[in-house]
N, C-alpha and C positions, 0 to 999 in steps of 0.2 A: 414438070414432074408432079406426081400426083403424093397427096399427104402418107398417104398409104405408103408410096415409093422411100420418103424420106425414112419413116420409121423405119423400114425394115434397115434403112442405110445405116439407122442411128444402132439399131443393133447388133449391126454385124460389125462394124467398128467396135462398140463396146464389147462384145467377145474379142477381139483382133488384142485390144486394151488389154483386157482380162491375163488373157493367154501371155501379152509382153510381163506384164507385172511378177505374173508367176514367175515364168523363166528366170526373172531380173533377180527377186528374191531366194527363190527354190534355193540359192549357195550360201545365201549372206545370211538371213535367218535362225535362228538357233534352232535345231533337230527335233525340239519336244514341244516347237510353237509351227509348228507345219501341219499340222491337223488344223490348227484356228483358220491358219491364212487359208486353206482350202473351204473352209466352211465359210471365210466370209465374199471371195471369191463365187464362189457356185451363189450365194445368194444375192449376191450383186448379179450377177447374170439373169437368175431368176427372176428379179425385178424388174429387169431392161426387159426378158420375152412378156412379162404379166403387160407392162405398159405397151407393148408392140399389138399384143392378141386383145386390148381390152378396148370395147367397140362403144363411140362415141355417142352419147342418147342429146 
């Protein structure tokens, strides 16, 4: 498999991750900290596609 192959692996796992975490939380969490955990969620994300999209020199 080619490195290219891996990352995209590594980031569709890290969503799959992302996605359980939420779920996992989403009940147990207290109601007025559910904006944070989304905001740090999406930017966990964002970071995995910057490192997937960011082209090696």
């Amino acid at each position: 498999m080619s490195k290219n192959t891996f990352k995209w692996l590594n980031f569709t796992l890290t969503i799959i991750a992302l996605f359980a975490i939420y779920v996992f939380l989403d009940g147990i969490i207290d109601p007025s900290l559910h904006g944070f955990m989304l905001i740090g969620l999406i930017i966990a994300g964002l970071v995995s596609l910057v490192l997937v999209l960011r082209n090696e020199s």
